[in-house]
N, C-alpha and C positions, 0 to 999 in steps of 0.2 A: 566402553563408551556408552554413558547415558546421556541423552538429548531432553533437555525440559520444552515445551513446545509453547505459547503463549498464542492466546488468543485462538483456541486451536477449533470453535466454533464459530469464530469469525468469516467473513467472505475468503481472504486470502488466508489466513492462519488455519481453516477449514480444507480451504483447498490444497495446500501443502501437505496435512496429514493426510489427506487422501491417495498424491501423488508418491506419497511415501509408501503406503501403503499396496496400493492398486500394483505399482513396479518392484515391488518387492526390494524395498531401499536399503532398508533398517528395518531389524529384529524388533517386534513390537514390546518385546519386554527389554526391551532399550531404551522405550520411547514413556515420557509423564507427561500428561497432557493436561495441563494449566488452566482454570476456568475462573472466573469468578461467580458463576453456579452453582449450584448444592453440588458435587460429582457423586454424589449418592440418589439421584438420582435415575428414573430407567429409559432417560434420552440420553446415555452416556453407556446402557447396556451390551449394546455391541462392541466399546470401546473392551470394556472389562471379560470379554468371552475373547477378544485376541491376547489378553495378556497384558493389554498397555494399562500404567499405573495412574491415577487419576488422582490429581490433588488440589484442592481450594486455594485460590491465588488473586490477591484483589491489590491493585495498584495501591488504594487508600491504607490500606492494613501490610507496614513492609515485615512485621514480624511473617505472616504468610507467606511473602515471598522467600523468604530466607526458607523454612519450612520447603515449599514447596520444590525448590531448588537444590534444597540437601541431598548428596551422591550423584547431583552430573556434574559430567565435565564438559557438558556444551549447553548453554542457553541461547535458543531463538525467539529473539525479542520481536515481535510485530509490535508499529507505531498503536500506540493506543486512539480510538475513535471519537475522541471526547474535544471534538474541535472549537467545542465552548469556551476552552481553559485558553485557548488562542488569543481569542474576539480584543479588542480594543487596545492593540499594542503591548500583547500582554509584556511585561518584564522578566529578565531573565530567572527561574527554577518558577515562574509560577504558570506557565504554559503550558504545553502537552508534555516538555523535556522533564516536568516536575515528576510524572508517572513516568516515564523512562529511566530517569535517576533511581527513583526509587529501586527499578526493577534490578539496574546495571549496579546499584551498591549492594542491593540483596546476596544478587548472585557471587559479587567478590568474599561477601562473610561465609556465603556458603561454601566457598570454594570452587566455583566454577570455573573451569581455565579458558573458553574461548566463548566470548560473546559474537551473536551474529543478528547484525540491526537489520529494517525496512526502511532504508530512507527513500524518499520518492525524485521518478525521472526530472528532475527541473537540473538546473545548471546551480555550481556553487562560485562565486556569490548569485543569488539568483535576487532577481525582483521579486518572487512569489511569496505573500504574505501564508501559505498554505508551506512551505519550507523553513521558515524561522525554526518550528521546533527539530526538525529534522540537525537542522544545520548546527543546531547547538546540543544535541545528543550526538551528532558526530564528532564534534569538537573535545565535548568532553569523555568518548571512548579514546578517540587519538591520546590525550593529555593520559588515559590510565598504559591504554599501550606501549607508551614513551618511558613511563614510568617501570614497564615492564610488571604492572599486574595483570596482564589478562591479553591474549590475543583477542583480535578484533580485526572481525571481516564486516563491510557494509555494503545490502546489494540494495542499488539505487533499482527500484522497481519502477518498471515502467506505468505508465497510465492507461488505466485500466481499459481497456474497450467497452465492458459495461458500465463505463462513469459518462460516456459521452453524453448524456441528458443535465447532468450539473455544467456540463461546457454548452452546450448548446441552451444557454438562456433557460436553463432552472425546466429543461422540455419533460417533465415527471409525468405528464398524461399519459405522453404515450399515445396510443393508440384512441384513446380521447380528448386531445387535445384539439380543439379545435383553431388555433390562433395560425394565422396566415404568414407573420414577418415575426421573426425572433430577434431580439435584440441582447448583442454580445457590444463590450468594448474591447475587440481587438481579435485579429485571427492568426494563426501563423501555423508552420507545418507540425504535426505530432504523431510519435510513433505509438499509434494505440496498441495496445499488445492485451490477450485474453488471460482473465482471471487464470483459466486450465494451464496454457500456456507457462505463465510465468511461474505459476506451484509447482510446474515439473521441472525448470530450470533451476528454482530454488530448494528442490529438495534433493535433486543431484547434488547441489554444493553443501547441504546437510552433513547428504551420505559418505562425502570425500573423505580424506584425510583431511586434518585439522593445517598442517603443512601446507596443502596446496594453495588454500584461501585466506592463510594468517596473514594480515598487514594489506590487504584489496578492498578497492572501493572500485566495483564495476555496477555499468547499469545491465538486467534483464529486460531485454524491450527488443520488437521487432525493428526493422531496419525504416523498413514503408512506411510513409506516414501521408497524410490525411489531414487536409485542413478547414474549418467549423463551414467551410462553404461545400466542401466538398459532400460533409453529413447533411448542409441543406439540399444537395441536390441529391443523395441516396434517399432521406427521409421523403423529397417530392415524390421520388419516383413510385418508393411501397405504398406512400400513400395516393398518389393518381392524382396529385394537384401540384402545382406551386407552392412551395414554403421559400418565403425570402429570406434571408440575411441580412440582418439593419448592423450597422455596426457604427459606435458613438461613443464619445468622451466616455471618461470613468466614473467624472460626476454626475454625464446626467442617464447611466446604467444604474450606480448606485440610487438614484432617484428613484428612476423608473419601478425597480424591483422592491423597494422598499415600501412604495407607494401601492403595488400589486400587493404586500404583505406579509413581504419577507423582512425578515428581524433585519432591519437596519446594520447594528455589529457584525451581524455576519455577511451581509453583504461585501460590505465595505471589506471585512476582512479577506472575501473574493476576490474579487475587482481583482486585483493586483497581479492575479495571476493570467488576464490575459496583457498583463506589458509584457509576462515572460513567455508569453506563445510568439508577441511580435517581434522579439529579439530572436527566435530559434533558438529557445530553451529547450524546447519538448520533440527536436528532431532529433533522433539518439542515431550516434555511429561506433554500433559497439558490439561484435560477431559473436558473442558470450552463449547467447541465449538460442541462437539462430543453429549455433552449434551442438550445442545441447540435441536439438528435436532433427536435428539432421540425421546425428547419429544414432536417435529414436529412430528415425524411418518416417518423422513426421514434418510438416510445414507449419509455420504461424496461421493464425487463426485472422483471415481478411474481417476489418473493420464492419464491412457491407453484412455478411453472413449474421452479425451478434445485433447490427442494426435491424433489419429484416426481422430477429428472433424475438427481439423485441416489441417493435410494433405489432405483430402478428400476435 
C-alpha cells in the first residue's frame, strides 16, 4: 500500500502527515508527499531523511498529477484553497471541483484504487455557497464509484476551531483588534473541532484497511458546539471588555464588509453560509471522531482553550 498525500504542507493536509507520523500509522516509505513546491528543496529535508518520497504535483499541470500518483493505491485528496475559482456563481468544472477533477482523473490514469476526499461539515443539500465545490466533487466521485472505477471514502471535516475569526465577522486582528460590536448575518450552533484533533481522526482512516471506509461519507467533528454569540462572550472575557454581537440581513453584512474592503465577490460568496449555521447545518451528530481520540486516551480540543491561544 502506497498513500499519495496532497496538500501535505497545508494547514490540515500538514497536519495529517504529521499525525501519521508522530503515531506511527504508516511506514513512511509508503507515504509521497505531493507539493506544488520545488520538493528539491531543504524545507522538505526532514521529509526525505524518513524515507517518504516527495513529488512535484500542481493542480494546473494534470500531466504532474498523473506522475505524481504513479505506484499508489490510495490518493488523499485535500480540497484545494483557491476559493477565488468559487467567487461569482462560479459554473459547473470551473470552480474549486475544476482542481479536484483534475486530481480524481489523474489518479484513475495512474491507477489509483481508492480515493479519499475533504468535504467540509455543512449539510447536503446545504445553503453554503463555501460547499458548492465540495458537493460537486462528491457527486462526481459517487458517479465513478457506481461506475465501479475507484473506491471512494469522503470525510466530511469538521469546522476548523482555528477558522472562528472568518465566522466571527472577518475578527483577523486578533488580539489588535480594537472594534467593540461585530457584525455577522446569522448564528446558529457549530461543532468546532481542532485542526490536531481532526488529522488524527483522519489519519486513522488513512491507516485502515481500504474495506473498512470504501463507499462512507461520514463527518470528523466534535459533538459540542458553540454559537458565534457564545465566541462573543469567550472573546469578551480574554479580552476584559465587552464585544457585541450585531447580527443583520445578508445584504446589508455583504455591504458592510465590502465597504470596510473586502473584495465584494468574496464576500457575497460568504454570506451564505451563515443561512446554513441558522438552519443547523454545522451542529454534527456523528461519534466517528469522538471515538477515535477516546481510544487514543484523548478528549476534543474545547473551542475556549484555541480561542484564548489565539488572542494571547
Amino acid at each position: 500500500m502506497t498513500i499519495a498525500l496532497t496538500s501535505a504542507t497545508g494547514k490540515l493536509g500538514g497536519a495529517v502527515l504529521n499525525a501519521i507520523l508522530e503515531n506511527k500509522l504508516i511506514d513512511p516509505e509508503e507515504l509521497v508527499v505531493c507539493t506544488s513546491s520545488d520538493p528539491s528543496t531543504s524545507r522538505f529535508d526532514h521529509l526525505r531523511a524518513l524515507s517518504i518520497t516527495l513529488c512535484q504535483a500542481n493542480f494546473d499541470d494534470p500531466s504532474s498529477l498523473v506522475q505524481a500518483y504513479k505506484g499508489c493505491s490510495k490518493l488523499f485528496l485535500v480540497s484545494t484553497p483557491r476559493i477565488e475559482m468559487d467567487y461569482n456563481n462560479a459554473p459547473l468544472w470551473q470552480g474549486r471541483e475544476k482542481h479536484h477533477r483534475a486530481a480524481i482523473d489523474a489518479a484513475l490514469e495512474a491507477g489509483v484504487q481508492h480515493i479519499y476526499y475533504t468535504s467540509l461539515a455543512f449539510g447536503n443539500p446545504s445553503k453554503a455557497g463555501v460547499m458548492r465545490a465540495h458537493i460537486r466533487t462528491e457527486a462526481y466521485l459517487h458517479e465513478l464509484e457506481k461506475a465501479g472505477k475507484v473506491k471512494v471514502t469522503v470525510i466530511r471535516e469538521g469546522l476548523y476551531n482555528e477558522s472562528w475569526p472568518l465566522y466571527f465577522g472577518y475578527y483577523f486582528g486578533l488580539k489588535d483588534e480594537t472594534r467593540k460590536e461585530v457584525v455577522v448575518a446569522g448564528d446558529g450552533p457549530v461543532s468546532w473541532t481542532s485542526i490536531p484533533d481532526m488529522a488524527f481522526g483522519t489519519a486513522k482512516v488513512l491507516a485502515s484497511t481500504s474495506e473498512g471506509w470504501s463507499g462512507k461519507t461520514f463527518y470528523l467533528s466534535q459533538k459540542k458546539t458553540w454559537s458565534l454569540q457564545q465566541i462573543a462572550e469567550i472573546v469578551s472575557k480574554v479580552r476584559g471588555e465587552d464585544i457585541k454581537l450585531r447580527v443583520v440581513s445578508r445584504k446589508e453584512y455583504e455591504d458592510f464588509y465590502a465597504e470596510c474592503g473586502t473584495e465584494r465577490a468574496s464576500v457575497e460568496w460568504w454570506s451564505s453560509s451563515y443561512d446554513a449555521l441558522k438552519d443547523g447545518e454545522c451542529a454534527i451528530d456523528d461519534p466517528t471522531l469522538e471515538t477515535f481520540l477516546k481510544e487514543a486516551g484523548r478528549s476534543p480540543k474545547p473551542l475556549e482553550e484555541t480561542v484564548q491561544e489565539m488572542l494571547k
